[in-house]
PDB file of N, CA, C and O in Angstrom:
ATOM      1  N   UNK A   1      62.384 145.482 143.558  1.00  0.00           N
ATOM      2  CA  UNK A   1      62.028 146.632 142.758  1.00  0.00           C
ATOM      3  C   UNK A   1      62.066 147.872 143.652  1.00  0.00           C
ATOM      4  O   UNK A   1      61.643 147.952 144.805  1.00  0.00           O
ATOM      5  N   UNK A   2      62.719 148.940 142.825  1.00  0.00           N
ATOM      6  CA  UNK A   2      62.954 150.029 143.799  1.00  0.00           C
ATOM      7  C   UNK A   2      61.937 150.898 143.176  1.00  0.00           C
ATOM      8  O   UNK A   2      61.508 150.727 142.034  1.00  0.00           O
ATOM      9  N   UNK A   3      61.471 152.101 144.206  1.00  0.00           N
ATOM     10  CA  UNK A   3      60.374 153.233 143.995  1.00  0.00           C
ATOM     11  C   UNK A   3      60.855 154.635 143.668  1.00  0.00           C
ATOM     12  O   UNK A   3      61.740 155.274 144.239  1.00  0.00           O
ATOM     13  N   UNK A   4      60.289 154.897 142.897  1.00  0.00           N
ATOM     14  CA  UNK A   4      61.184 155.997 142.013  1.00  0.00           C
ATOM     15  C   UNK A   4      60.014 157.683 142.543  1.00  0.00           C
ATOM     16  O   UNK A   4      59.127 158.205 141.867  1.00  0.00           O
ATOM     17  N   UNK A   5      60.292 157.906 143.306  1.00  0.00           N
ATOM     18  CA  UNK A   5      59.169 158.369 144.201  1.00  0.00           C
ATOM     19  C   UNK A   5      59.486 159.852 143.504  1.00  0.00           C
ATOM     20  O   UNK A   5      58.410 160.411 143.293  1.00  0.00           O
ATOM     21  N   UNK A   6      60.314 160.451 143.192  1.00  0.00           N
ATOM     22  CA  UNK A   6      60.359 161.683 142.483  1.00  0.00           C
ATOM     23  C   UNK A   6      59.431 161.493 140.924  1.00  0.00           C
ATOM     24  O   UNK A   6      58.618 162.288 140.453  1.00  0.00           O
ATOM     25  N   UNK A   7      59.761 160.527 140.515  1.00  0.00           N
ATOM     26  CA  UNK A   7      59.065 160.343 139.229  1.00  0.00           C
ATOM     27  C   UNK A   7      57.326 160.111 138.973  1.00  0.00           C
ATOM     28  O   UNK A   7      56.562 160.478 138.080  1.00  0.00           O
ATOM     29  N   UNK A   8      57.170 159.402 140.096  1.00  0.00           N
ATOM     30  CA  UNK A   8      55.423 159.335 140.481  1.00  0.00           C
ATOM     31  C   UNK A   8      55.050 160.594 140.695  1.00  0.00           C
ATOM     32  O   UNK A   8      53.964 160.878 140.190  1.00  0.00           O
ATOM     33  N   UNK A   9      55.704 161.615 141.395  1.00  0.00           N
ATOM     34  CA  UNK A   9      55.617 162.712 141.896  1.00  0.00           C
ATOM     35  C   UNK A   9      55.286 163.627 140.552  1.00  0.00           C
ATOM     36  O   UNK A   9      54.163 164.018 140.233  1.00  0.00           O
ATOM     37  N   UNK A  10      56.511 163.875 139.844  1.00  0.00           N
ATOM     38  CA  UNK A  10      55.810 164.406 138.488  1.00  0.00           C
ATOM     39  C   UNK A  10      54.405 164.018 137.976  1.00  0.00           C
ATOM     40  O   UNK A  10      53.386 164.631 137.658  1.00  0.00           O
ATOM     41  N   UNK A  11      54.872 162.507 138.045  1.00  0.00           N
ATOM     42  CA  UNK A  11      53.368 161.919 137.251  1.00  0.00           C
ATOM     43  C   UNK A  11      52.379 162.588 137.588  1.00  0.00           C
ATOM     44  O   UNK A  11      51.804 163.240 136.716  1.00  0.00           O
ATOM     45  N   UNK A  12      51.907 162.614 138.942  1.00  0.00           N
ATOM     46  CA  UNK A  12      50.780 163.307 139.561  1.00  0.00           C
ATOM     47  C   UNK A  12      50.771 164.953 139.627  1.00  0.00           C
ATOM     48  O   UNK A  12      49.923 165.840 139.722  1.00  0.00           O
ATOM     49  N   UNK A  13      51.543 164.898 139.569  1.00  0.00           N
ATOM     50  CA  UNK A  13      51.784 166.718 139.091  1.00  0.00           C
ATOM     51  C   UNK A  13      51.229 167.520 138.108  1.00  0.00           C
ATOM     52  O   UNK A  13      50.739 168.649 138.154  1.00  0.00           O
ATOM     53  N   UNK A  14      51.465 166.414 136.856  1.00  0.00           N
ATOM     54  CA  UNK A  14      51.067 166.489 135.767  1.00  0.00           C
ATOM     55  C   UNK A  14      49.705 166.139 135.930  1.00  0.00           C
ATOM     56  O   UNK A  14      48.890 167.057 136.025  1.00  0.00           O
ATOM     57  N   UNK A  15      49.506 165.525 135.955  1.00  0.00           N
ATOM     58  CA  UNK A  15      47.607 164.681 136.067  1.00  0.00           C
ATOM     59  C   UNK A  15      47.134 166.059 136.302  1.00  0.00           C
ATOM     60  O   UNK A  15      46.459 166.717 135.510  1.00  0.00           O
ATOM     61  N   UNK A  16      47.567 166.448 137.513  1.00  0.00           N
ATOM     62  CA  UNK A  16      46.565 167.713 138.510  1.00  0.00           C
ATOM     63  C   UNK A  16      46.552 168.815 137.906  1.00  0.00           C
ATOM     64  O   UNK A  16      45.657 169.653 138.014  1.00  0.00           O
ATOM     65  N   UNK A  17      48.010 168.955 136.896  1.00  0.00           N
ATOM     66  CA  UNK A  17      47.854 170.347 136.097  1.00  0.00           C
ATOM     67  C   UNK A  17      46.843 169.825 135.362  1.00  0.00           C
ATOM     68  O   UNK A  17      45.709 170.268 135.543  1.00  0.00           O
ATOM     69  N   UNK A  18      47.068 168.820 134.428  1.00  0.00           N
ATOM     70  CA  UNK A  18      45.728 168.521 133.021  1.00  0.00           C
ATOM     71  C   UNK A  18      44.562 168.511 133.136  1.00  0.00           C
ATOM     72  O   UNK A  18      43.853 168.698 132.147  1.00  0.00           O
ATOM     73  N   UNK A  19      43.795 168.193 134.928  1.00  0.00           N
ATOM     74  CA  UNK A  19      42.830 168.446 135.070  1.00  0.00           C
ATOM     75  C   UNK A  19      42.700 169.825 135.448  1.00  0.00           C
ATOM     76  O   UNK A  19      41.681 170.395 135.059  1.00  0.00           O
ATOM     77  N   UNK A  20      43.661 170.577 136.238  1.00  0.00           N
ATOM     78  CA  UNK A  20      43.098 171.972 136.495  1.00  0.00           C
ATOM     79  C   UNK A  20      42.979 172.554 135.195  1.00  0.00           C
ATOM     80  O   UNK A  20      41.832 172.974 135.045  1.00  0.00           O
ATOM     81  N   UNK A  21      43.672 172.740 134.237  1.00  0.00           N
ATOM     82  CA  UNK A  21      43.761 173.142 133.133  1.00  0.00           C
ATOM     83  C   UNK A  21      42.517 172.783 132.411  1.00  0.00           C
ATOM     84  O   UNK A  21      42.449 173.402 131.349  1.00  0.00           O
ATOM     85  N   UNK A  22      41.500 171.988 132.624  1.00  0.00           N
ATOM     86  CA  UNK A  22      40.514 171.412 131.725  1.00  0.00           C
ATOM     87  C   UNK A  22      39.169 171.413 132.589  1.00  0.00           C
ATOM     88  O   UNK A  22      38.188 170.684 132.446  1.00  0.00           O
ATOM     89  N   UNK A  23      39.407 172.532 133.620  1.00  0.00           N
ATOM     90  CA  UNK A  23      38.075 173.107 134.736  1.00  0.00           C
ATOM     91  C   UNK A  23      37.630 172.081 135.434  1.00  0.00           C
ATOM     92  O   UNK A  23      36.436 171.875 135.649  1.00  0.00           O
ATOM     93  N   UNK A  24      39.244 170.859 136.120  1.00  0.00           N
ATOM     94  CA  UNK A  24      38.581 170.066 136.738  1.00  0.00           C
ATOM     95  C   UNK A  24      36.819 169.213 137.108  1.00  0.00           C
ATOM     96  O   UNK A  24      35.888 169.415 137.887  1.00  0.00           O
ATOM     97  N   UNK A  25      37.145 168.254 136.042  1.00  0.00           N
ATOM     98  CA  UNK A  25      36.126 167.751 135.801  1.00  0.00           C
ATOM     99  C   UNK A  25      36.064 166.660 136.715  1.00  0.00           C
ATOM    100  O   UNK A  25      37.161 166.151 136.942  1.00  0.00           O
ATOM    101  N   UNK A  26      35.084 166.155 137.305  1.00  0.00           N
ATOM    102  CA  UNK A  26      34.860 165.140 138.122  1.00  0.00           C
ATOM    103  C   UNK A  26      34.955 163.780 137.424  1.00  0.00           C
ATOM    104  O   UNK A  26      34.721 163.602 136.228  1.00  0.00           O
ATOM    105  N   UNK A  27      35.216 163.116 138.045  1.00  0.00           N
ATOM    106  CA  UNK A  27      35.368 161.161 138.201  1.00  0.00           C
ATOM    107  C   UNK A  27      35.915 160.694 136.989  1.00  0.00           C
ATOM    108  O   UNK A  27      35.652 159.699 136.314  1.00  0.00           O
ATOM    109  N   UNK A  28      37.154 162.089 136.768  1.00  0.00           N
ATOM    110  CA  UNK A  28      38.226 161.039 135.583  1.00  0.00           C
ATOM    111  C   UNK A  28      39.373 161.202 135.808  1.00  0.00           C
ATOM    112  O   UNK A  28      40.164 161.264 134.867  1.00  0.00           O
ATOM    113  N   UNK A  29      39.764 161.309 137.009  1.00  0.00           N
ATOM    114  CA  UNK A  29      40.872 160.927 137.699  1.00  0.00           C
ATOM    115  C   UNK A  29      42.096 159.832 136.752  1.00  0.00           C
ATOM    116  O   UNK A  29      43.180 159.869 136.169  1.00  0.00           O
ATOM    117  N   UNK A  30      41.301 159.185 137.023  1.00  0.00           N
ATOM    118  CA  UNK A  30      42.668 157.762 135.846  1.00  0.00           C
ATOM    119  C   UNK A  30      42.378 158.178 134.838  1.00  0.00           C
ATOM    120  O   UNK A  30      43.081 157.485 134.102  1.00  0.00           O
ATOM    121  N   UNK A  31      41.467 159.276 133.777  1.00  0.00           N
ATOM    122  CA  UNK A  31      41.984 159.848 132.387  1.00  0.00           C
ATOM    123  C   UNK A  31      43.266 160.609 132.617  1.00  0.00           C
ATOM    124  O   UNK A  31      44.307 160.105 132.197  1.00  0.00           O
ATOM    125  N   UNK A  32      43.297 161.755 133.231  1.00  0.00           N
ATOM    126  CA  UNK A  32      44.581 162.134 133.775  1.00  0.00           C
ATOM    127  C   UNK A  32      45.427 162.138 133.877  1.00  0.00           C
ATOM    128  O   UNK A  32      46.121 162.963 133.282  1.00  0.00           O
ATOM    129  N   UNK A  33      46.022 161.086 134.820  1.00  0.00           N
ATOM    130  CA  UNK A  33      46.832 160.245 135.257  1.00  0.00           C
ATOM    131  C   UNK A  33      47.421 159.062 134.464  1.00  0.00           C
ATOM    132  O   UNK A  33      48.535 158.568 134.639  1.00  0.00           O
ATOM    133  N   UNK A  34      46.573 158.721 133.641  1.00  0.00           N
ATOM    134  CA  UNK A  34      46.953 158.075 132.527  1.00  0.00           C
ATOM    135  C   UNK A  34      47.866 159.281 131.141  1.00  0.00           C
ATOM    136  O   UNK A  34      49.040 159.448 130.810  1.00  0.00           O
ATOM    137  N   UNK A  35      46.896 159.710 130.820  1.00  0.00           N
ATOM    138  CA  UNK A  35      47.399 161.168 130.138  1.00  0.00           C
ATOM    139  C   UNK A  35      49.041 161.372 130.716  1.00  0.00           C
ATOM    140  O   UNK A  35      50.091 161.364 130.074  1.00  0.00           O
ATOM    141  N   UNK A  36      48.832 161.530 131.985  1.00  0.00           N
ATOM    142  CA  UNK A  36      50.356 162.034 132.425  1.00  0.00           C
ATOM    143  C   UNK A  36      51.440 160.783 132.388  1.00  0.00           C
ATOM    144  O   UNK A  36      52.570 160.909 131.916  1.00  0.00           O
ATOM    145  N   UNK A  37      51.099 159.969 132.765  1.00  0.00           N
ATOM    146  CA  UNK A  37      52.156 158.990 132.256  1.00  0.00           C
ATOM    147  C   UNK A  37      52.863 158.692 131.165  1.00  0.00           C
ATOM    148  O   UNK A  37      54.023 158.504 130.799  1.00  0.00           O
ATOM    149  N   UNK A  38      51.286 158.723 130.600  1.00  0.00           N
ATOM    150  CA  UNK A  38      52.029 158.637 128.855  1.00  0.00           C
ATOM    151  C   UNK A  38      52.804 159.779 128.384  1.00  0.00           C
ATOM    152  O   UNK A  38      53.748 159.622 127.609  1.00  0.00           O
ATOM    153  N   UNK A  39      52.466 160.849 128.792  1.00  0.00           N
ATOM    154  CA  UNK A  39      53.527 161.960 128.542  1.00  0.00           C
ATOM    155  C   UNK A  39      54.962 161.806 129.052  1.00  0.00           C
ATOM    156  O   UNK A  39      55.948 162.036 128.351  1.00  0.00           O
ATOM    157  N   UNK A  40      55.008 161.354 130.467  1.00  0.00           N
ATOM    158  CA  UNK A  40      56.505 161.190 130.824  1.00  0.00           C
ATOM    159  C   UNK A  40      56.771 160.229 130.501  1.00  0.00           C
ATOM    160  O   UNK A  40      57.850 159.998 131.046  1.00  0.00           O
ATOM    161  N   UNK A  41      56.313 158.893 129.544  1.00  0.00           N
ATOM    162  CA  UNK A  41      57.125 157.766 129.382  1.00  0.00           C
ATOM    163  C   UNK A  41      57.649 158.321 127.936  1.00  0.00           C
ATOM    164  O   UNK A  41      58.725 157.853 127.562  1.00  0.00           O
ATOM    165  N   UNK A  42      57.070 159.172 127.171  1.00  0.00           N
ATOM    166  CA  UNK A  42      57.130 159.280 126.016  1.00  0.00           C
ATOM    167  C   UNK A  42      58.380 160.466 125.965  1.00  0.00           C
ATOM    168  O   UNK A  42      58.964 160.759 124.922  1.00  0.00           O
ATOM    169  N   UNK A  43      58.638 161.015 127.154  1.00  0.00           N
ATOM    170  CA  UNK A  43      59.483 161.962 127.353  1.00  0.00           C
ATOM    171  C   UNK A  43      60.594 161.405 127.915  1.00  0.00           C
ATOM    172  O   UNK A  43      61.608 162.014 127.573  1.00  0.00           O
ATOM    173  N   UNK A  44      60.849 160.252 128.828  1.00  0.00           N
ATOM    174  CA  UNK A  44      62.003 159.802 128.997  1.00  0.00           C
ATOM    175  C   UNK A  44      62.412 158.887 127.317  1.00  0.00           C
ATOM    176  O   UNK A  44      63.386 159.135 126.606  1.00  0.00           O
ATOM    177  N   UNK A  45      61.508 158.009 127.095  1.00  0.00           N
ATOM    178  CA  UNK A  45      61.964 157.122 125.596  1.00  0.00           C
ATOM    179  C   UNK A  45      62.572 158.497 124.742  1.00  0.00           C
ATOM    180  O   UNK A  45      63.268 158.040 123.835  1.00  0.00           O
ATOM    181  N   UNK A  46      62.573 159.361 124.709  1.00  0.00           N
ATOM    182  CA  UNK A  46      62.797 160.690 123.803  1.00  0.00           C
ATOM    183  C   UNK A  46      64.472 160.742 124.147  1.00  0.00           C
ATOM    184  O   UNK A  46      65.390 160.517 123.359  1.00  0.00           O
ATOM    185  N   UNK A  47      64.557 161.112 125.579  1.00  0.00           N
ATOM    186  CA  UNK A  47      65.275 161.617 126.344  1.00  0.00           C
ATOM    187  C   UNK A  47      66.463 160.301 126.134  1.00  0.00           C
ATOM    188  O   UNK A  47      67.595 160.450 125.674  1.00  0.00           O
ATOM    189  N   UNK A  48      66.032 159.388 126.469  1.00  0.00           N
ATOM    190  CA  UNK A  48      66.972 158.402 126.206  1.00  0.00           C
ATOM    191  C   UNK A  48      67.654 158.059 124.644  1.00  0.00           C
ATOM    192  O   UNK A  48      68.821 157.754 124.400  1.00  0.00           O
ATOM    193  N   UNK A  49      66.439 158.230 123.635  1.00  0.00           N
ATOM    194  CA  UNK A  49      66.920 157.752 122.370  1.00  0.00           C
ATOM    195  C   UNK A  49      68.235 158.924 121.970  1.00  0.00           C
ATOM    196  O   UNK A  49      69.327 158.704 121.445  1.00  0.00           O
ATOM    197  N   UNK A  50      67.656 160.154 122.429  1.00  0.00           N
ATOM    198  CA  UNK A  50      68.711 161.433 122.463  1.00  0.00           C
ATOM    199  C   UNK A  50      70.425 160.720 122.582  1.00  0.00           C
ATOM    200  O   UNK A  50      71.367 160.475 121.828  1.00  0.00           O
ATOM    201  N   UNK A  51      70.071 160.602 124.039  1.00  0.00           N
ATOM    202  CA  UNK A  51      71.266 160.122 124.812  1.00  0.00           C
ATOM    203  C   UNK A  51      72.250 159.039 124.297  1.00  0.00           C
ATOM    204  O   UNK A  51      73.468 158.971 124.466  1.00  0.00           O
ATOM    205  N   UNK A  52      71.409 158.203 123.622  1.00  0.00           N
ATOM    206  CA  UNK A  52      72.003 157.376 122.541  1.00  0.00           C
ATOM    207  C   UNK A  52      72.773 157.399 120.839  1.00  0.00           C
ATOM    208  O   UNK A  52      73.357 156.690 120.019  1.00  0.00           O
ATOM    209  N   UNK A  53      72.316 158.607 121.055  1.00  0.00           N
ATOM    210  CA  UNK A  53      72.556 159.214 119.456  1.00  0.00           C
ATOM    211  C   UNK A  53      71.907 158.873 118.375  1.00  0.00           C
ATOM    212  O   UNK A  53      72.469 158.821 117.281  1.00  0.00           O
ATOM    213  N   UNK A  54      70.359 158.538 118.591  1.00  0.00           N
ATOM    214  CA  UNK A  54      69.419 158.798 117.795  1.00  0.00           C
ATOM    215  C   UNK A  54      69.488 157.563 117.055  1.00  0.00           C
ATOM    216  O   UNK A  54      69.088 157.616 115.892  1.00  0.00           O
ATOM    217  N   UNK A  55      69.904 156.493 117.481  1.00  0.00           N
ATOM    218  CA  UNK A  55      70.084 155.079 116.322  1.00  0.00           C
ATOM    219  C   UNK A  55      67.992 155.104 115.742  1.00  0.00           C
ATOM    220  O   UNK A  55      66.922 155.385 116.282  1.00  0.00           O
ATOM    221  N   UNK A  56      68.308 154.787 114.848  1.00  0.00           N
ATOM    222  CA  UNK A  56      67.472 154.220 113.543  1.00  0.00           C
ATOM    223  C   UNK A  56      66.534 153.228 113.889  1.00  0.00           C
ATOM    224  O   UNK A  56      66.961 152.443 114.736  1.00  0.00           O
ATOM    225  N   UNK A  57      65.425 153.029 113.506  1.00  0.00           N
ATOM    226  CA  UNK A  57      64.477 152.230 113.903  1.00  0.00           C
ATOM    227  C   UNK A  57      64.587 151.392 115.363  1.00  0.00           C
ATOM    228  O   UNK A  57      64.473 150.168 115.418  1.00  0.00           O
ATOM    229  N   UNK A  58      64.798 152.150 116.395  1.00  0.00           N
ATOM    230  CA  UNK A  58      65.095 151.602 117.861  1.00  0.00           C
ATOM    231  C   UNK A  58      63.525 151.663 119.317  1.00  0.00           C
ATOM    232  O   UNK A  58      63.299 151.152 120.413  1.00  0.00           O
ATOM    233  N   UNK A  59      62.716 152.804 118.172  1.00  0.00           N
ATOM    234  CA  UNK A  59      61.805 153.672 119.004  1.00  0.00           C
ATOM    235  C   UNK A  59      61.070 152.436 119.849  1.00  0.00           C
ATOM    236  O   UNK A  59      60.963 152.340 121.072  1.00  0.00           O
ATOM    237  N   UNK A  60      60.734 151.788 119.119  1.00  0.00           N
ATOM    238  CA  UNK A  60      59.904 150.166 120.223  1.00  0.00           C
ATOM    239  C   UNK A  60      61.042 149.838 121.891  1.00  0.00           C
ATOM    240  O   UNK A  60      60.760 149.377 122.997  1.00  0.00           O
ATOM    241  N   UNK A  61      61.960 150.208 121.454  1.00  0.00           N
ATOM    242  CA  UNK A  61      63.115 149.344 122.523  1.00  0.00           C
ATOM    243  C   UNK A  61      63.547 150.511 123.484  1.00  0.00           C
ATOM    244  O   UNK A  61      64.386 150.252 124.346  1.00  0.00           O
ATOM    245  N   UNK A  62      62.802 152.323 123.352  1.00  0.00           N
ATOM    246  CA  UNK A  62      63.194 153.249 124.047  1.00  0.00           C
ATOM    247  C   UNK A  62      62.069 153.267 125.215  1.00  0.00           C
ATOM    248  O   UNK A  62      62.068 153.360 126.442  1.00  0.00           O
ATOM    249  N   UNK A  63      60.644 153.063 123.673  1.00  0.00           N
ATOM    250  CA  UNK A  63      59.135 153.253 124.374  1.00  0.00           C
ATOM    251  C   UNK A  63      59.443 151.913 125.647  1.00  0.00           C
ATOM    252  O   UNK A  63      59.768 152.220 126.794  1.00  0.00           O
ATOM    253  N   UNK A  64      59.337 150.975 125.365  1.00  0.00           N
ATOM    254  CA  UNK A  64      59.028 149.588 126.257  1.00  0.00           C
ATOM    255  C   UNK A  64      60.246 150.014 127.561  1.00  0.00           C
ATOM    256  O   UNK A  64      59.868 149.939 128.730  1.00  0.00           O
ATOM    257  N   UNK A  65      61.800 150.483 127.225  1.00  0.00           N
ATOM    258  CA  UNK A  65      62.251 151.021 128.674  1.00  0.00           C
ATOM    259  C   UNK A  65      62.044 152.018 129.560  1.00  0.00           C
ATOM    260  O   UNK A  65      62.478 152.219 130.694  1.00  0.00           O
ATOM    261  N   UNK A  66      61.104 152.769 128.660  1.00  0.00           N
ATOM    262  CA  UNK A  66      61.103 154.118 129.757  1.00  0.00           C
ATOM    263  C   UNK A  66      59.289 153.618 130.535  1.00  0.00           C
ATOM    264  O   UNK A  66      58.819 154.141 131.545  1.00  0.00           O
ATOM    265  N   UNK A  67      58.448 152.264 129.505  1.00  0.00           N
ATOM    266  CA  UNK A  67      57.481 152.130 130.607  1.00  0.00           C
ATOM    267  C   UNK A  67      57.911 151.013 131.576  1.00  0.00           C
ATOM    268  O   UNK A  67      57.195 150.814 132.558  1.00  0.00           O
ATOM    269  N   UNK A  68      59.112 150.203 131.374  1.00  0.00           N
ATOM    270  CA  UNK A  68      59.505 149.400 132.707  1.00  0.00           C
ATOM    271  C   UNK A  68      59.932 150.876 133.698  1.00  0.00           C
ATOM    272  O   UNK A  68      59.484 150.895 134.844  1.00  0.00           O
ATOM    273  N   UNK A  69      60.564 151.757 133.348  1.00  0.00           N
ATOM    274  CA  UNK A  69      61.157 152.704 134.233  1.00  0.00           C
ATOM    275  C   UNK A  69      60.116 153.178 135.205  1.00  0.00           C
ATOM    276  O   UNK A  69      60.202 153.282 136.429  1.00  0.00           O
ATOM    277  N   UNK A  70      58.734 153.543 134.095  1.00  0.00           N
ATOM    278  CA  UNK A  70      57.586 154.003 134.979  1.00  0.00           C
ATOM    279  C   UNK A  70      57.099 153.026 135.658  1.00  0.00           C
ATOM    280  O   UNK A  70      56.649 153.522 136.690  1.00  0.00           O
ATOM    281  N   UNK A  71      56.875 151.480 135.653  1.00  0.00           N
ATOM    282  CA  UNK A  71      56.424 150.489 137.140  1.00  0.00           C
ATOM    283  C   UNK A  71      57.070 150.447 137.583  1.00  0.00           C
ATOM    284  O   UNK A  71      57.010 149.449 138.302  1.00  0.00           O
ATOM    285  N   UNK A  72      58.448 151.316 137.800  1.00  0.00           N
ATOM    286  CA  UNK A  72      59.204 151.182 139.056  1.00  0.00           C
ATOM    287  C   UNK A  72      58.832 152.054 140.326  1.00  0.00           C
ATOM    288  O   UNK A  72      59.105 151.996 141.525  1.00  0.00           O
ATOM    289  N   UNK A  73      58.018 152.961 139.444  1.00  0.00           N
ATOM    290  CA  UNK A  73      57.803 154.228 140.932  1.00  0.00           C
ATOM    291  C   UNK A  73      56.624 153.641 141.420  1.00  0.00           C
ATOM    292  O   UNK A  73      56.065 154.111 142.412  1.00  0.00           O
TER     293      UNK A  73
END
């Protein structure tokens, strides 16, 4: 398994904006970070179904590749 080290990188990017943005609140770190994941998995499955030309009831088979994509980083 390879590490997708630009993509973790967002991940946490994101986390740190959602908490600065929300007057950094203490000891919810993995709300965050969770938050941000789900945003970029939900943004590559998007990105991909695009790329595909939008086939028809596929969304289960975009969501489930873009979160193998995310345990790669």
């Amino acid at each position: 398994m390879h590490k997708n080290s630009a993509l973790a990188e967002r991940v946490r990017d994101t986390a740190y904006f959602l908490w600065e943005q929300d007057g950094r609140p203490e000891g919810r770190a993995m709300d965050y970070w969770l938050r941000a994941k789900h945003m970029h998995q939900r943004q590559l499955a998007y990105d991909q179904w695009l790329a595909d030309g939008t086939p028809p009831d596929r969304s289960d088979l975009y969501w489930h590749a873009a979160g193998q994509e995310l345990k790669k980083k």
